[in-house]
C-alpha positions as CSV (number, residue, x, y, z in Angstrom):
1,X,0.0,0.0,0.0
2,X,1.3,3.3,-0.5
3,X,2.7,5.2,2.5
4,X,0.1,8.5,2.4
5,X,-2.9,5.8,2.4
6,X,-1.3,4.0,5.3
7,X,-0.8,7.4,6.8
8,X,-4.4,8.5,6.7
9,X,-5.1,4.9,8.1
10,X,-3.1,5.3,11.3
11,X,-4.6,9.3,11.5
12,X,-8.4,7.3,11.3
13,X,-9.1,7.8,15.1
14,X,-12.5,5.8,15.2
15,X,-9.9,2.5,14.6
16,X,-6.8,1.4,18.0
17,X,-3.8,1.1,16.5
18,X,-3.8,-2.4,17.3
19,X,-6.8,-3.3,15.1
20,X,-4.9,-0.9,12.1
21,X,-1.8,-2.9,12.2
22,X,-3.9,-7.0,12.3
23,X,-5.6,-5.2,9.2
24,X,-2.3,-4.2,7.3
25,X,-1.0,-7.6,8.1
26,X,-4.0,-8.7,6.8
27,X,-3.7,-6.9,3.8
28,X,-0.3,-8.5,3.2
29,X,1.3,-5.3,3.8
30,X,5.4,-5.8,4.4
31,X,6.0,-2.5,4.9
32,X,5.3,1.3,6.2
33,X,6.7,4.4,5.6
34,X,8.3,7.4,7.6
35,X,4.7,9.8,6.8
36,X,2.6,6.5,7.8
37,X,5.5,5.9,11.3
38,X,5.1,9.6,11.9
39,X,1.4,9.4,11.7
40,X,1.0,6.4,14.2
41,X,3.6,7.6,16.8
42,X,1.7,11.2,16.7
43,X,-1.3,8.9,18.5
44,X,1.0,7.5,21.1
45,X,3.7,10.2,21.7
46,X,5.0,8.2,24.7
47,X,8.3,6.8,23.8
48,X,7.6,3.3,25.3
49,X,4.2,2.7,24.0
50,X,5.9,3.8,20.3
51,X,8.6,1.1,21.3
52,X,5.4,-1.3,22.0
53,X,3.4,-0.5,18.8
54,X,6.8,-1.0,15.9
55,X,7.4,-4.1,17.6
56,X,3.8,-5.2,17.2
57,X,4.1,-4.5,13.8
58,X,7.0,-6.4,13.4
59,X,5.5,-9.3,14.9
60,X,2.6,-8.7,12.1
61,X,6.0,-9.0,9.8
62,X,5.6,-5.6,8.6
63,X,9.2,-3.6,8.9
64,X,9.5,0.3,9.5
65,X,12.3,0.4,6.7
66,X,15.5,2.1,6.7
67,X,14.5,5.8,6.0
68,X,16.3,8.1,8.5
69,X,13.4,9.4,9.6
70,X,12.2,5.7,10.8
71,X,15.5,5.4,12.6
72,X,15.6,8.7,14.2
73,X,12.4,7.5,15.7
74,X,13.3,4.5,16.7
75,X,16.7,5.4,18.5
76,X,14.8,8.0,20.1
77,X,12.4,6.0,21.6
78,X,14.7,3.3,22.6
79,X,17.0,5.6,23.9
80,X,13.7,7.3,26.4
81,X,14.5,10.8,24.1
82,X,11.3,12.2,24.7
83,X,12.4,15.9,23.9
84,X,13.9,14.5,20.6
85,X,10.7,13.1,20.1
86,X,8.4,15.7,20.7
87,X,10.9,17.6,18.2
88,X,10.8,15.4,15.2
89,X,6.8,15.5,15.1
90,X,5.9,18.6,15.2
91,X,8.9,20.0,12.6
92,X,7.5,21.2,9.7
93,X,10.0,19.2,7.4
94,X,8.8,16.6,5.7
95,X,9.9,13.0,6.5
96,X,12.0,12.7,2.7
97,X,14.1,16.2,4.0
98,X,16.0,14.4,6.7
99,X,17.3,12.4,3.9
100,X,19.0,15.3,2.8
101,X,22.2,15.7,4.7
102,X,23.2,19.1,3.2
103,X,20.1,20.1,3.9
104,X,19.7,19.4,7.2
105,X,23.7,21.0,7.5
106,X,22.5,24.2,6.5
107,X,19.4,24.1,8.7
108,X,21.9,23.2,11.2
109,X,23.9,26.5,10.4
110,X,20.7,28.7,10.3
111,X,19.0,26.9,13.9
112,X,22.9,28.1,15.7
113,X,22.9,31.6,14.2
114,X,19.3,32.1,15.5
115,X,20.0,30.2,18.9
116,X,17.3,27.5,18.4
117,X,18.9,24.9,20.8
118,X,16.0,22.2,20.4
119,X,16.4,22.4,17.0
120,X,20.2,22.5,16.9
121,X,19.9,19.3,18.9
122,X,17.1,17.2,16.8
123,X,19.4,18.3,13.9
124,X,22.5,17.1,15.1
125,X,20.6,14.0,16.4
126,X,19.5,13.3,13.0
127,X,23.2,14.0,11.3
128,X,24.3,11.3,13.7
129,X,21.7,8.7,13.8
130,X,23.8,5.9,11.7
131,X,26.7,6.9,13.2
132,X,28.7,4.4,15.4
133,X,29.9,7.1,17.9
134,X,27.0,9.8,17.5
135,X,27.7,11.3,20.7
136,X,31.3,12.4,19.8
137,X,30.2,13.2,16.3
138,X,27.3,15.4,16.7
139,X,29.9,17.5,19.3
140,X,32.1,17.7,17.2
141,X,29.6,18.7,14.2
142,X,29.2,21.6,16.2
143,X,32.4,22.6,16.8
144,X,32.8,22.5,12.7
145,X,29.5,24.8,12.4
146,X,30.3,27.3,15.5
147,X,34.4,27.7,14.2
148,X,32.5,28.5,10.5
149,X,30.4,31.4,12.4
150,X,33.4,32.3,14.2
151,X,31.3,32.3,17.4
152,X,34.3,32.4,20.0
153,X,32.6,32.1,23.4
154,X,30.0,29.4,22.4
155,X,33.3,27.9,21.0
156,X,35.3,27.3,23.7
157,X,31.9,26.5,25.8
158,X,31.4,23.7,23.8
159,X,35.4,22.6,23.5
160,X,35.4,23.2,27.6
161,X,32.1,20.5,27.8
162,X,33.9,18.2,25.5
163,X,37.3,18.3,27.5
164,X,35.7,17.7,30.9
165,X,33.4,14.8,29.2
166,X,36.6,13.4,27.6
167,X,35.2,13.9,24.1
168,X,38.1,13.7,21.1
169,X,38.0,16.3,18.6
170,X,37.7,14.2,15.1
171,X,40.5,15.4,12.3
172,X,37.6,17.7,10.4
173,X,37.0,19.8,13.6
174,X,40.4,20.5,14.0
175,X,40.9,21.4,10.4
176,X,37.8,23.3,10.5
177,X,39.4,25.1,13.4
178,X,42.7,26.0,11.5
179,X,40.2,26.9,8.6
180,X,38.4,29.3,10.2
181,X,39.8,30.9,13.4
182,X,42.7,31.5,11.9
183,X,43.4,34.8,10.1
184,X,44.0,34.7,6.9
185,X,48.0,34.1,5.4
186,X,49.2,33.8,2.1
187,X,51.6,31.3,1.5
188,X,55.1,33.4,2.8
189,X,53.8,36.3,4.1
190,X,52.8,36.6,7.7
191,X,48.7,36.7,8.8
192,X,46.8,39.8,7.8
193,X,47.0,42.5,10.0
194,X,42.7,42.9,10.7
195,X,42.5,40.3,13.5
196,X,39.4,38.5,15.4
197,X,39.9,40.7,18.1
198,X,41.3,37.5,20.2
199,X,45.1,35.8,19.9
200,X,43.9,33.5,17.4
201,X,46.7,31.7,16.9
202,X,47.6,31.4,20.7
203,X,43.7,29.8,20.9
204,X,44.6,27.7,18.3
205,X,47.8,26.5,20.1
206,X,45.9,26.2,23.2
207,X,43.4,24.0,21.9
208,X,45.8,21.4,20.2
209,X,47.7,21.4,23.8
210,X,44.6,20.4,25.8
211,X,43.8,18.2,22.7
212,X,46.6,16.2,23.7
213,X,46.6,16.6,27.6
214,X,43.0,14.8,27.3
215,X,44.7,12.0,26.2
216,X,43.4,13.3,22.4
217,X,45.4,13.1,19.3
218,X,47.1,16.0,17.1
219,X,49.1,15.3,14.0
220,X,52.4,16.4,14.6
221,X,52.2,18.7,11.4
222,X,49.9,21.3,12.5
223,X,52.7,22.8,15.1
224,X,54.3,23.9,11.9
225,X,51.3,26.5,11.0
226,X,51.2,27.9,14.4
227,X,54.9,28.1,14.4
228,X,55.1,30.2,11.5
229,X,52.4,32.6,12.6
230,X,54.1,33.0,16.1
231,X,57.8,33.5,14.0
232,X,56.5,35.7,11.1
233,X,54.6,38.2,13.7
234,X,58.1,38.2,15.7
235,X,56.7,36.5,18.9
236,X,59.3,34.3,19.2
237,X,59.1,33.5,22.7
238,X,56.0,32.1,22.0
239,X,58.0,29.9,19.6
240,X,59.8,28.6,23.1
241,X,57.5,27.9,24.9
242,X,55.4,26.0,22.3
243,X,59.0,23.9,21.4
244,X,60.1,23.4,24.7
245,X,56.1,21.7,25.3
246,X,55.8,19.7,22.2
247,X,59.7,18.7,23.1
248,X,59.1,17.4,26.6
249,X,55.0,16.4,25.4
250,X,57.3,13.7,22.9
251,X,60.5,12.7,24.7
252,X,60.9,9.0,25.2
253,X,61.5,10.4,29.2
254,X,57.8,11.2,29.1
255,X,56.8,7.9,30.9
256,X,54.5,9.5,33.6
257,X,51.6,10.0,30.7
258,X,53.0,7.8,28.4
259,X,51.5,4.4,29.2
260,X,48.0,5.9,29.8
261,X,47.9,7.7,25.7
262,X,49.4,4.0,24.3
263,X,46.6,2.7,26.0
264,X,43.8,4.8,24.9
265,X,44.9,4.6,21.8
266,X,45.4,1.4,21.2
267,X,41.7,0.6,22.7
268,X,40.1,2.9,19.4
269,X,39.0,0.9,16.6
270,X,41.3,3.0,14.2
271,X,44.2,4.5,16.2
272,X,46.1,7.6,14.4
273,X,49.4,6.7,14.1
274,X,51.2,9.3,15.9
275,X,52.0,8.2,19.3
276,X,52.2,4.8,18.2
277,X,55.1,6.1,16.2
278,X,56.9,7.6,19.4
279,X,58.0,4.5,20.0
280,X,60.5,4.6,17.4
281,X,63.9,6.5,18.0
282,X,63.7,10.1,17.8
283,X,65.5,10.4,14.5
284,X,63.5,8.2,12.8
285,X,61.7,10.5,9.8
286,X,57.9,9.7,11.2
287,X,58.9,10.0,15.2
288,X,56.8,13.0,16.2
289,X,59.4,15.0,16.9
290,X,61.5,14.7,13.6
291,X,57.9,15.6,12.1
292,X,57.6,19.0,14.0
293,X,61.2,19.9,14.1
294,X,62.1,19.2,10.8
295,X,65.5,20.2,8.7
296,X,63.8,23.3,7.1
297,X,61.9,24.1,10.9
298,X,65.0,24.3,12.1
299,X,66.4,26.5,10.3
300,X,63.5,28.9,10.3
301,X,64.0,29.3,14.5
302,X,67.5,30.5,13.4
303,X,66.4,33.0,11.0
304,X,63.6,34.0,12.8
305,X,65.6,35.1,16.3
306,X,67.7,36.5,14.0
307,X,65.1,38.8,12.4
308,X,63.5,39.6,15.5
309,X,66.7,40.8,17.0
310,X,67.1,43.4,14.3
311,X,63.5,44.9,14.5
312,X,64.7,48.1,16.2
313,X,68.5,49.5,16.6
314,X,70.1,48.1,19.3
315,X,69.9,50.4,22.5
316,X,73.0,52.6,23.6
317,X,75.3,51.9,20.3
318,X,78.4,53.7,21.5
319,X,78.0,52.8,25.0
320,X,80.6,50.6,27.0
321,X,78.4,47.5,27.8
322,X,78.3,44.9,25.7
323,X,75.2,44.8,23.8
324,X,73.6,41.2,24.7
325,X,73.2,38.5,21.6
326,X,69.6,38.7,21.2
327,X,70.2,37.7,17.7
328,X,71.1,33.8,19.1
329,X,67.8,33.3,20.3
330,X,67.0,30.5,17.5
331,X,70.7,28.9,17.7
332,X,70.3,28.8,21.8
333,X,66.5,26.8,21.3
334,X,68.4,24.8,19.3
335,X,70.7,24.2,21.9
336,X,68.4,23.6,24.3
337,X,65.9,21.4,21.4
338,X,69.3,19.0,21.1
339,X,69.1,18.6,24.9
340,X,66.5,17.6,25.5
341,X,66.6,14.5,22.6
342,X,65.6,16.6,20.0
343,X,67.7,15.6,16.9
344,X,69.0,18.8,15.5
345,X,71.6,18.2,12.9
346,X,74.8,20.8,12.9
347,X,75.4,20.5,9.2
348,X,71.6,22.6,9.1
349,X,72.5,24.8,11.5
350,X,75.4,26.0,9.9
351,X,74.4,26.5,6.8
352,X,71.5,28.6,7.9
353,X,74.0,30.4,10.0
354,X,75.3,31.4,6.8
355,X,72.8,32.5,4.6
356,X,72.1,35.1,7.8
357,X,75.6,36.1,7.7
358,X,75.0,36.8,4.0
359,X,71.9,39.0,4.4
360,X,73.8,41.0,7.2
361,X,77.1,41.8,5.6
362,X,76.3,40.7,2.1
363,X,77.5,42.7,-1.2
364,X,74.1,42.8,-2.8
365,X,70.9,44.4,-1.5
366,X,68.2,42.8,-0.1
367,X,64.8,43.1,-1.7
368,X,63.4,42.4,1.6
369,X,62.1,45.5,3.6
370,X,63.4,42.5,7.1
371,X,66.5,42.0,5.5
372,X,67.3,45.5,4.7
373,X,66.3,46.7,8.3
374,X,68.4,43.9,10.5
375,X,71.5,45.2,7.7
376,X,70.6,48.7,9.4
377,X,70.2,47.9,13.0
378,X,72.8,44.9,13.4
379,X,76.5,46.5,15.1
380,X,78.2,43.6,15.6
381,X,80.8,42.0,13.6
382,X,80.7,39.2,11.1
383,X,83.8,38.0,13.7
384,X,81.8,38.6,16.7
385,X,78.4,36.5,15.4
386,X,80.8,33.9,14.5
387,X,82.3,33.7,17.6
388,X,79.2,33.3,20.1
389,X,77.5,31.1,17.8
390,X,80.6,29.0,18.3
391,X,80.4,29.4,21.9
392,X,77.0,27.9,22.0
393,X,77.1,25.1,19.7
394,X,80.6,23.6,21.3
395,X,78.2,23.7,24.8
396,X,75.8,21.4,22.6
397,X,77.4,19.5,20.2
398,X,81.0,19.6,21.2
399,X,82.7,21.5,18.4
400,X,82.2,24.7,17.0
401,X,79.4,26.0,14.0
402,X,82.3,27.6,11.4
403,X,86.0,28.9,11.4
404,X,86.1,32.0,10.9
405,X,89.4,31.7,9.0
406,X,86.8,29.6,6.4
407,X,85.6,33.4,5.0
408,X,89.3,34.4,3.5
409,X,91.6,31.3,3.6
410,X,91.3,27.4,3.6
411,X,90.2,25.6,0.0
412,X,89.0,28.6,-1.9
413,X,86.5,26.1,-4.3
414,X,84.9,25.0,-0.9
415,X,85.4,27.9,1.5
416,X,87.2,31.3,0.7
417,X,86.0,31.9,-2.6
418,X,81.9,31.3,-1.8
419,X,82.3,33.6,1.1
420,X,84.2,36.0,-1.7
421,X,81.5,36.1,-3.9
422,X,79.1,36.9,-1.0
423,X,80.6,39.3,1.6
424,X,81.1,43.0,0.9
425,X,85.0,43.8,0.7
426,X,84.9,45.9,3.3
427,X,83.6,43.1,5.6
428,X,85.9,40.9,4.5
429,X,89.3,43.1,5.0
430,X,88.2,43.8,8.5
431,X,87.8,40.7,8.8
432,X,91.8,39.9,7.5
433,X,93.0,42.5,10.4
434,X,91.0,41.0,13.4
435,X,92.3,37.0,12.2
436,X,95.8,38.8,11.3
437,X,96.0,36.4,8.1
438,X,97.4,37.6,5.1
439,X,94.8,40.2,2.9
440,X,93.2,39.1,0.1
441,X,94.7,40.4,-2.7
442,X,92.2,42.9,-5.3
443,X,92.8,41.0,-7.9
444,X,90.7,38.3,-6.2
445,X,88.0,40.8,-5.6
446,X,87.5,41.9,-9.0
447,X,87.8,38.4,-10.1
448,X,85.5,36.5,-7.9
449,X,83.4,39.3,-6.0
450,X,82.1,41.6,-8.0
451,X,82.0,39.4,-11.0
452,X,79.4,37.4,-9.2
453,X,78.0,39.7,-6.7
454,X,74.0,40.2,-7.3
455,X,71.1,41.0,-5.6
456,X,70.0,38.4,-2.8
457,X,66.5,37.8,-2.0
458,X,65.2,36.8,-5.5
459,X,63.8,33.6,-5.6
460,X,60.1,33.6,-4.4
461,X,59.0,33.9,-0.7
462,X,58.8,30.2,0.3
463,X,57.3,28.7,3.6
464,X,59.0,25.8,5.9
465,X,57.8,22.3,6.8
466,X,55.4,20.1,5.4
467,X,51.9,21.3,5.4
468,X,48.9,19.0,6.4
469,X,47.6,17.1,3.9
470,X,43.9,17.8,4.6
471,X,41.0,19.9,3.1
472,X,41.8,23.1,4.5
473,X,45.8,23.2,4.1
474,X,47.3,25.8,2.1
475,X,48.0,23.7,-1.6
476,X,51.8,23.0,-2.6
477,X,52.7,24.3,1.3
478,X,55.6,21.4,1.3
479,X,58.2,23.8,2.1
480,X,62.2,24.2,0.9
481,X,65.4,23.8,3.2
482,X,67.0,27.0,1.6
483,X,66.3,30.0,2.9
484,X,64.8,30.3,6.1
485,X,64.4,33.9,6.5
486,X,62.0,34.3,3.6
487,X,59.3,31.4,5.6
């Protein structure tokens, strides 16, 4: 029988529901619909006489189908929902609209912005209602919808319930996070100046912490977007702390919290891979801590303390004290990064400890209004920098970043001659006087300096470390070891 005769049927109050469904069965009938469900459950209301009455009719052998309507209905009352109930009949939506889930997404969207809670929850009830954890989706279905509205303080009301309930954030929420709280950022430049009017990215960091203290899971990738936000904007203390965290958060010494994330992860149906894959060793490519401090990351904490250094002109120039080495900040986190089991390769160091050396006292000129401005403020020497970044790699490593004697002696097709065709002459005769070697001669200039000196900065602003390979990352953001101060 068709569904809207059925319907009118069940809405025939001068025959019991139990004498309708002996007829149907009667009839042959094998099965209802969701308008003909809605119609009989409308007479009851109650959720345990609706419980009562489908499995009469499946005793009659006449099934309530598979709609999503039917099923709402049924979870509803099995689950002693009687507010969900009341909800789904009286909406004004037919029984076929639930079926549509972009449908019901926008509805979703539009039942949040106007505050309609008892329609935000049917909604998200009926988003959910095939879904084998639809507690833990439908929260996390609003975190998507209230990060798209940029609705801060229902936000982190809803991320604060889900924390103390021990509810996960699924990998969509969290990119819908990054998507949308974010500020906007073109690849290599830093965020746009018009802000939220709250630290987004310091929520953002925030979130991904407690994430993780819940016994949650982050991929180790997304440090590397809030690292660049924190380094291009010159808050590199934030870039510290956060390293310092994620460093101790990975170390194979974390055994107090270790056993209890192994175990919780291991008890999910599919476990992420990430802390399984702490138990490798530390330089192993997919060990959580070789994915956030990458080669190329690396190298952008060096250029970035460097460039935050230089941001003004350094206080008291022709003073007596000695002006402190602000400009070591990323080669001292490095230091500290290596100590704590962090594996931090020298070899990148060093040669990001050149190509700084190059923008401060090269013989081109940078097309970078940063580079330009920490050649202005920087007063130290090429022979100074040298020195205490010597002094603090020989505390971690044992042995010194570069000889200085490398920029005018030693095997010129390795050595002397590349920093020739870099330095400015000037920079490189004082240079002869402090190291009392023997001065290059000006035939070597003209040969090898100006011939090749050129203009520095030309290749196209890149960005460091592999980008998350999700809907909402930033395409082709795979990053490039070679120049860290352009990131």
């Amino acid at each position: 029988m068709d569904d809207h005769f059925c319907a009118r049927i069940f809405a025939t109050k001068a025959f019991s529901i139990e004498v309708i469904i002996r007829g149907l069965g009667m009839f042959g009938v094998e099965e209802i619909g969701p308008v003909a469900l809605r119609e009989m459950a409308s007479r009851t209301v109650d959720a345990g006489k609706i419980c009562y009455n489908i499995k009469r009719l499946s005793e009659a052998g006449i099934s309530v189908g598979q709609s999503v309507y039917t099923q709402a209905l049924l979870k509803f009352a099995q689950d002693g929902r009687q507010d969900l109930i009341d909800s789904l009949l009286s909406t004004d939506q037919h029984p076929d609209a639930l079926e549509d889930t972009k449908l019901q997404r926008k509805l979703l969207r539009s039942f949040i912005e106007r505050g309609d809670w008892s329609e935000v929850h049917r909604t998200l009830a009926i988003l959910t209602v095939f879904h084998r954890d639809p507690a833990r989706e439908q929260w996390n279905i609003l975190v998507q919808k209230l990060s798209i509205l940029r609705d801060v303080p229902k936000l982190c009301k809803v991320l604060e319930d889900m924390l103390s309930r021990g509810i996960p954030l699924t990998e969509a929420s969290m990119s819908a996070l990054q998507a949308y709280q974010l500020r906007h950022r073109r690849r290599g430049h830093r965020p746009v100046m018009q802000g939220p009017g709250y630290n987004d990215t310091t929520l953002i960091a925030n979130i991904w912490r407690s994430t993780l203290a819940s016994h949650g899971d982050v991929d180790p990738r997304r440090w590397i977007e809030i690292f660049r936000r924190f380094g291009m904007t010159e808050r590199f203390n934030d870039v510290v702390k956060i390293s310092l965290w994620l460093a101790d958060w990975y170390s194979p010494e974390n055994q107090s919290v270790r056993p209890k994330i192994l175990k919780s992860t291991l008890q999910r149906r599919n476990p992420r891979p990430s802390i399984l894959l702490s138990a490798f060793k530390t330089i192993h490519p997919r060990h959580p801590l070789r994915e956030v401090f990458s080669d190329a990351q690396i190298r952008a904490f060096v250029a970035w303390g460097v460039r935050r250094a230089f941001i003004t002109p350094i206080s008291d120039p022709h003073g007596n004290n000695r002006q402190p080495h602000f400009w070591a900040q990323g080669l001292r986190l490095c230091k500290v990064l290596r100590e704590r089991g962090v594996h931090v390769n020298t070899r990148v160091v060093r040669a990001e400890l050149r190509l700084q050396l190059v923008h401060l006292y090269g013989s081109g000129q940078s097309n970078r209004a940063y580079n330009r401005r920490s050649v202005k403020n920087n007063l130290y020497s090429v022979l100074q920098m040298i020195e205490y970044a010597n002094d603090i790699w020989t505390e971690a490593a044992g042995k010194p970043l570069l000889d200085p004697k490398e920029l005018v002696s030693g095997d010129t097709s390795h050595y002397g001659m590349w920093w020739l065709k870099k330095l400015r002459w000037d920079i490189l005769q004082q240079l002869d006087i402090e190291l009392g070697s023997r001065p290059l001669d000006e035939s070597q200039r003209n040969q090898h300096g100006d011939s090749e000196a050129q203009e520095m900065d030309h290749e196209q602003p890149l960005d460091y470390g592999a980008g998350i390979g999700d809907l909402f990352a930033e395409e082709d953001d795979t990053g490039d070891p070679h120049d860290a101060s352009k990131s």
